[in-house]
C-alpha positions in Angstrom: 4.1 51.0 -32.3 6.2 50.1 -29.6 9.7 51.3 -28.9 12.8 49.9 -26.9 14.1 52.8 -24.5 18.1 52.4 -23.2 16.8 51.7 -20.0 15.1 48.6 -20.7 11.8 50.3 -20.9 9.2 50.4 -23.6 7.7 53.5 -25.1 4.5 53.3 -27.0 3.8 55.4 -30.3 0.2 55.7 -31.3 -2.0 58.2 -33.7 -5.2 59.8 -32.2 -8.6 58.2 -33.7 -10.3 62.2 -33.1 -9.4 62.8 -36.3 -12.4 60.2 -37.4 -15.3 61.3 -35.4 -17.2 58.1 -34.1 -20.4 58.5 -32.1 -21.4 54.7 -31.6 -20.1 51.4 -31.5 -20.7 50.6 -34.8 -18.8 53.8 -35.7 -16.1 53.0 -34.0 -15.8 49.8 -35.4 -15.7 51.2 -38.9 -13.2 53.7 -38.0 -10.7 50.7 -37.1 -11.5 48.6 -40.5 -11.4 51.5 -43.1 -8.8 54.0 -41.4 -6.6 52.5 -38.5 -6.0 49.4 -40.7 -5.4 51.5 -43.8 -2.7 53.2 -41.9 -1.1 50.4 -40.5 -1.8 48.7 -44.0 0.4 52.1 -45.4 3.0 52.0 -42.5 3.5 47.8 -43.2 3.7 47.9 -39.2 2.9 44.3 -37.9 1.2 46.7 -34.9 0.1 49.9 -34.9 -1.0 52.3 -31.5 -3.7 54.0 -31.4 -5.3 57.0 -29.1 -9.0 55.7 -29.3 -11.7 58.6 -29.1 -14.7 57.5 -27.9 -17.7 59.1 -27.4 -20.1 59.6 -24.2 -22.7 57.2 -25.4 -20.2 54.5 -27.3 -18.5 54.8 -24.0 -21.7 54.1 -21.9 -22.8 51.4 -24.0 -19.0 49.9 -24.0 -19.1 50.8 -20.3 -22.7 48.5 -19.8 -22.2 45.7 -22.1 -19.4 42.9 -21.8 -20.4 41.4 -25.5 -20.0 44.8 -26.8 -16.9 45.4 -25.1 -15.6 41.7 -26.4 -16.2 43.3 -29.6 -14.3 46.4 -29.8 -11.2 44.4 -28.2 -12.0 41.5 -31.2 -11.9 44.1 -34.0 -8.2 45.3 -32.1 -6.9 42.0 -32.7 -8.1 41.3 -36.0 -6.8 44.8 -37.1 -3.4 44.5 -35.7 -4.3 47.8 -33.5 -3.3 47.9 -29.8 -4.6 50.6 -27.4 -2.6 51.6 -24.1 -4.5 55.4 -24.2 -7.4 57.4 -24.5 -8.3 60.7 -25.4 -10.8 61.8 -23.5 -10.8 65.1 -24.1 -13.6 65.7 -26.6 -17.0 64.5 -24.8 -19.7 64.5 -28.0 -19.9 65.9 -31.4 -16.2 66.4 -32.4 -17.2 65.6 -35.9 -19.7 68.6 -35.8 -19.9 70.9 -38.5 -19.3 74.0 -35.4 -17.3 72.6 -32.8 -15.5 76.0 -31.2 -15.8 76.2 -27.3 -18.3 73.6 -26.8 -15.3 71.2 -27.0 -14.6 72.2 -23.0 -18.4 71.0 -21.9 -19.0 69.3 -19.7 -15.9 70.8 -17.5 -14.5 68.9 -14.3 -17.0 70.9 -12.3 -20.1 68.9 -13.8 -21.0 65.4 -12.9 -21.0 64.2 -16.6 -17.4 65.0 -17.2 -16.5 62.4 -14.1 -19.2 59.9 -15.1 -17.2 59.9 -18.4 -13.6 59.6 -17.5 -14.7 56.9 -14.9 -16.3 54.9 -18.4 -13.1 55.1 -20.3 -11.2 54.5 -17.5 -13.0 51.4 -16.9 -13.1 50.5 -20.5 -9.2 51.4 -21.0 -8.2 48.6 -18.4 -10.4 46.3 -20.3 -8.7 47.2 -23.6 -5.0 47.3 -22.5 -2.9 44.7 -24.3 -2.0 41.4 -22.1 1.4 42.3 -21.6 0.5 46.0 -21.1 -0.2 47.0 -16.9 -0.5 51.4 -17.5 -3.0 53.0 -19.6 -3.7 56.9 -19.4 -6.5 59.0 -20.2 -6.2 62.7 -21.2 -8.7 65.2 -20.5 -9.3 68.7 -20.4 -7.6 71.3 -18.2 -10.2 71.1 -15.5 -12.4 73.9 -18.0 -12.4 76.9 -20.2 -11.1 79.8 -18.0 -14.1 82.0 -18.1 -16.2 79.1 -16.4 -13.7 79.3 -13.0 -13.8 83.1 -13.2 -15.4 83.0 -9.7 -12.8 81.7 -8.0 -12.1 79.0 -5.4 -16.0 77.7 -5.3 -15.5 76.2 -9.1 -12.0 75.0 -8.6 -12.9 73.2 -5.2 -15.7 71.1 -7.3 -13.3 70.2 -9.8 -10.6 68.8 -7.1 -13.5 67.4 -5.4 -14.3 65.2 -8.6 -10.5 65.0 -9.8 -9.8 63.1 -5.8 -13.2 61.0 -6.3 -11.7 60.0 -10.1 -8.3 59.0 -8.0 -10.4 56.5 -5.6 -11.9 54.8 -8.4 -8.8 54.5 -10.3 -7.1 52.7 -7.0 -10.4 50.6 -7.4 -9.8 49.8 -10.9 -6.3 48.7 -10.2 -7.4 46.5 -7.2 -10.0 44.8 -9.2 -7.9 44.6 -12.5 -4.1 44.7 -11.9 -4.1 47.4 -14.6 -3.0 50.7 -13.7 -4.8 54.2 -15.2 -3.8 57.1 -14.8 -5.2 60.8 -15.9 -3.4 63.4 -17.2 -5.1 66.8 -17.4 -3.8 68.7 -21.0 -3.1 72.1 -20.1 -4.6 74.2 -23.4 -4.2 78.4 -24.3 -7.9 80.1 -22.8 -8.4 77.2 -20.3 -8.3 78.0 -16.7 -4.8 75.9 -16.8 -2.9 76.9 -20.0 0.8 76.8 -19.3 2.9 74.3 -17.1 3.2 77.0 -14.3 -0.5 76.3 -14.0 -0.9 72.9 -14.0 1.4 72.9 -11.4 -0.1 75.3 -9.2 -3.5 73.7 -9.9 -2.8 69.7 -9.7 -0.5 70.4 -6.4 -2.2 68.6 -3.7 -4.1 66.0 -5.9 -3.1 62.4 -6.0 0.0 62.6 -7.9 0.2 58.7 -8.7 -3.1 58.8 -10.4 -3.3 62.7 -11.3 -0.6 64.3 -13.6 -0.7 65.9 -17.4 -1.0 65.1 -20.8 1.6 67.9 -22.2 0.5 68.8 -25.9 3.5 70.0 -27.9 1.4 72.1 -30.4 -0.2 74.1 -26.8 3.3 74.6 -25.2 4.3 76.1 -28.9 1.2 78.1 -28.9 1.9 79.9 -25.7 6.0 80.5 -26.3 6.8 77.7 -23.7 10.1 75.8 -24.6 9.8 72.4 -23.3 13.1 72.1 -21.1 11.2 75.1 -19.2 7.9 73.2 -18.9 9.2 70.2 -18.3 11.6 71.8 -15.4 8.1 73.6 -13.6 6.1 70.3 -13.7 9.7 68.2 -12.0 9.8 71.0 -9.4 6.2 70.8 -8.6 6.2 66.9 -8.4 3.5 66.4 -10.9 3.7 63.4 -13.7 3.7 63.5 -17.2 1.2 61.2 -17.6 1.0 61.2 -21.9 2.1 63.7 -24.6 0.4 64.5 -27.7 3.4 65.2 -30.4 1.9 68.0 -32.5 3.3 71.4 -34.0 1.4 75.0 -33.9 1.1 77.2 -37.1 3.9 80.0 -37.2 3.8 83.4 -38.4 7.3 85.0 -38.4 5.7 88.5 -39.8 2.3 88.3 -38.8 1.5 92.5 -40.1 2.7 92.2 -43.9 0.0 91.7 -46.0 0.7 88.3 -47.6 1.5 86.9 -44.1 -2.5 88.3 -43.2 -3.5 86.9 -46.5 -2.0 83.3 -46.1 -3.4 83.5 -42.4 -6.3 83.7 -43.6 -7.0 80.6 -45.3 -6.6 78.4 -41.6 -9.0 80.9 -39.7 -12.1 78.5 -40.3 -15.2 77.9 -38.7 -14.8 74.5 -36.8 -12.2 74.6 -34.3 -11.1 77.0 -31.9 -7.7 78.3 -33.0 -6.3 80.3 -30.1 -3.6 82.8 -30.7 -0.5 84.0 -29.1 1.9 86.5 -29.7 4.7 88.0 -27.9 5.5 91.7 -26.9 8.7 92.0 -25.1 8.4 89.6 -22.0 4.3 89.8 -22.6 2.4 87.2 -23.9 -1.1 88.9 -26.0 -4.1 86.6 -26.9 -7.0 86.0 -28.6 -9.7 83.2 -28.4 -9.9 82.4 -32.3 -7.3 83.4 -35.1 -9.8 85.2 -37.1 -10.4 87.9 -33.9 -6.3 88.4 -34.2 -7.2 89.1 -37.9 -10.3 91.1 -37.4 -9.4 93.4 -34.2 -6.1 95.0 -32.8 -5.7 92.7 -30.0 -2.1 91.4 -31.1 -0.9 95.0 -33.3 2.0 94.7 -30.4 3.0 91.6 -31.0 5.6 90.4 -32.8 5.4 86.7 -34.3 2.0 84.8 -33.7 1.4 81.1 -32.9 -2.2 80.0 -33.9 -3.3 76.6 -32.4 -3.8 74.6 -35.5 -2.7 71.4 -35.4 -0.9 71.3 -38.7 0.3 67.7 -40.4 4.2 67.1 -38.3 5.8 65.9 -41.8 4.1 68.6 -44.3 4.7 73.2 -43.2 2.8 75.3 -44.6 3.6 77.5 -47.5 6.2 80.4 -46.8 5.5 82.9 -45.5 3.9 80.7 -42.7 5.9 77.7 -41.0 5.3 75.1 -37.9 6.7 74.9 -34.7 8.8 71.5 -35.8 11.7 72.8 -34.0 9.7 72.8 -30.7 8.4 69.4 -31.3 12.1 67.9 -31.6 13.0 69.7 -29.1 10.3 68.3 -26.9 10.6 64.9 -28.3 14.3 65.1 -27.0 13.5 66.2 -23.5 10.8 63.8 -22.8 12.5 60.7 -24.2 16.0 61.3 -24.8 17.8 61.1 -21.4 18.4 58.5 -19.4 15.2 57.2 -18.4 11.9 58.5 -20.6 9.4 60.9 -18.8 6.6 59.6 -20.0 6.1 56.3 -22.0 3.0 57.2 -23.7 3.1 59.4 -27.2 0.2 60.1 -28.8 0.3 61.8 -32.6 -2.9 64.0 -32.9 -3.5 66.1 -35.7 -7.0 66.2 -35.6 -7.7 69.1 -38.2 -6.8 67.8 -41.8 -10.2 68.1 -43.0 -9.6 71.9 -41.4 -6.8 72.5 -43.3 -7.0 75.0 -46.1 -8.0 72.9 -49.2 -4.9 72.6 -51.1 -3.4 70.9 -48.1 -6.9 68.7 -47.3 -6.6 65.2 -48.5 -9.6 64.4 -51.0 -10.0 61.3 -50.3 -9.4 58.6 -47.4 -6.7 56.9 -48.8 -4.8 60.2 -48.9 -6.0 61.1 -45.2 -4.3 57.3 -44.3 -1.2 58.6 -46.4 -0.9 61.6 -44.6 -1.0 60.1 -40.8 1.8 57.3 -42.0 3.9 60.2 -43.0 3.4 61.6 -39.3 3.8 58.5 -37.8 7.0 58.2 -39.8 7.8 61.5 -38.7 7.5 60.9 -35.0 9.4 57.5 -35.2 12.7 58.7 -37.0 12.6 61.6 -33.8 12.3 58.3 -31.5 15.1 56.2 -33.3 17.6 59.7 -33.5 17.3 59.9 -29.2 18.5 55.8 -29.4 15.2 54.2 -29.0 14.6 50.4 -30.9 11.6 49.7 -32.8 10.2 46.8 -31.1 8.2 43.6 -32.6 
């Protein structure tokens, strides 16, 4: 969905397609007919935005053949779906049974990882609606933190392959008229988790084609208020290239027993659910929310965040809660002064078939229900800071 920003600009609104793991062309193609139409279908939007996942090998096959490429963008059209971004975070098997840390393989030290983003890049300039010139592409935060643990060797690979990305973005643009850029989505364990690190790490790269996608749900996770965040990256001259518009699960009294009880339920076996908590002007961590259940690591802390990516228009049951107030907050940061930091919002709760089963839809017409209400969410937070819905 497309909105009208008081300074003439347009800010697009779309949901991430992770949520529907597709492996393959003709994967992705039924993810478009039986869920991204059934949402617009729900939403009675004329358009509807979407984040496309796509795989390694549906992106190498998109990436080598023109008539399959003609296809995806036909199936767009005929859906009344436009694309202006990508996740390309996830590389293979997000719809795994297990998916845990081999989400951040292959990192920006490995060839793959660039082969990739080059692929999506390509096809995302390909995709880009006619009247559309910028398209992004979020990735991971260069790599999980324990893979950099050595140093400047790892993190002078991953600028290395970050600068090459750049050049072949300028490329793109000369060949296309379409500009990409790619923002790296700083994340709680990775080598850059907060904004203070993506500055210190992105400083020096090409900053017209190199910037962040800022995830709401990880800024929550780590205690960062957006008007801070925001603030480090300005300072630091690095772009917000996309933001994913997401909320972190909240537990006010993480100790009392029906708090650990109701906790619980959302430390399952898919995801990685990394957990923060806060003692005095300390921040205390875990990798997964069931080691902040199982060991002492956070018996200092007072509230924890877990990521979990919970549903923006649904909070848990008391005692837990989202981070909702950090996501308006954020929303009014990035869009509601004068001129919109980024122009890109992506919706990506990717976990409702993680979510503890009384809040999992049953069936996909209740999963399409449930990402309208988000979408509905997000746009009401647009139209408060002044922006128009546009045709």
């Amino acid at each position: 969905m497309r909105f009208r920003h008081a300074d003439g600009s347009t800010v697009h609104l779309a949901y991430c397609t992770n949520v529907h793991p597709a492996e393959s062309l003709d994967g992705l193609l039924r993810v478009l007919r039986d869920h991204c139409a059934a949402v617009r279908r729900q939403l009675r939007w004329e358009r509807l935005g979407i984040g496309l996942w796509i795989a390694r090998d549906a992106a190498r096959h998109l990436a080598d053949s023109p008539p399959a490429l003609r296809t995806l963008r036909n199936a767009l059209q005929r859906y009344g779906l436009e694309v202006v971004t990508l996740n390309g975070f996830p590389y293979a098997g997000f719809g795994d049974r297990r998916v845990k840390y081999r989400v951040y393989r292959p990192d920006w030290r490995e060839p793959a990882r660039l082969a990739y983003t080059t692929d999506l890049a390509r096809l995302l300039a390909a995709l880009l609606p006619p009247d559309a010139t910028d398209g992004s592409v979020s990735t991971l935060p260069l790599g999980w933190r324990t893979r950099f643990a050595n140093g400047q060797p790892p993190l002078r690979a991953a600028h290395a392959a970050l600068r090459l990305l750049a050049d072949r973005l300028d490329g793109i643009e000369e060949r296309t008229g379409k500009s990409i850029r790619v923002g790296l989505e700083p994340e709680p364990g990775c080598v850059m988790e907060t904004a203070g690190d993506a500055a210190r790490l992105l400083t020096g790269l090409p900053g017209e084609r190199i910037g962040v996608c800022l995830d709401t749900c990880h800024l929550a996770t780590c205690f960062e208020h957006p008007d801070a965040a925001v603030a480090v990256l300005q300072k630091a001259g690095i772009r917000i290239v996309k933001a994913q518009l997401s909320v972190a699960l909240h537990a006010e009294h993480p100790h009392r027993p029906g708090t650990r009880q109701a906790l619980t339920a959302y430390a399952e076996p898919r995801f990685l659910h990394q957990t923060r908590g806060r003692c005095d002007d300390r921040l205390l961590g875990t990798d997964d929310l069931a080691q902040a259940l199982d060991t002492d690591a956070l018996a200092d802390a007072g509230c924890w965040r877990a990521h979990f990516h919970l549903p923006l228009h649904a909070a848990p049951e008391p005692p837990l809660s989202s981070t909702l107030p950090d996501l308006r907050a954020a929303v009014a940061r990035l869009v509601g002064g004068p001129v919109p930091l980024t122009r890109h919002l992506e919706v990506e709760t990717y976990t409702w078939r993680a979510l503890p089963a009384p809040q999992r839809p049953r069936t996909a017409d209740e999963l399409s229900a449930g990402i309208a209400a988000e979408l509905r969410t997000a746009r009401d937070m647009l139209i408060r800071h002044g922006l128009e819905e546009s045709p």
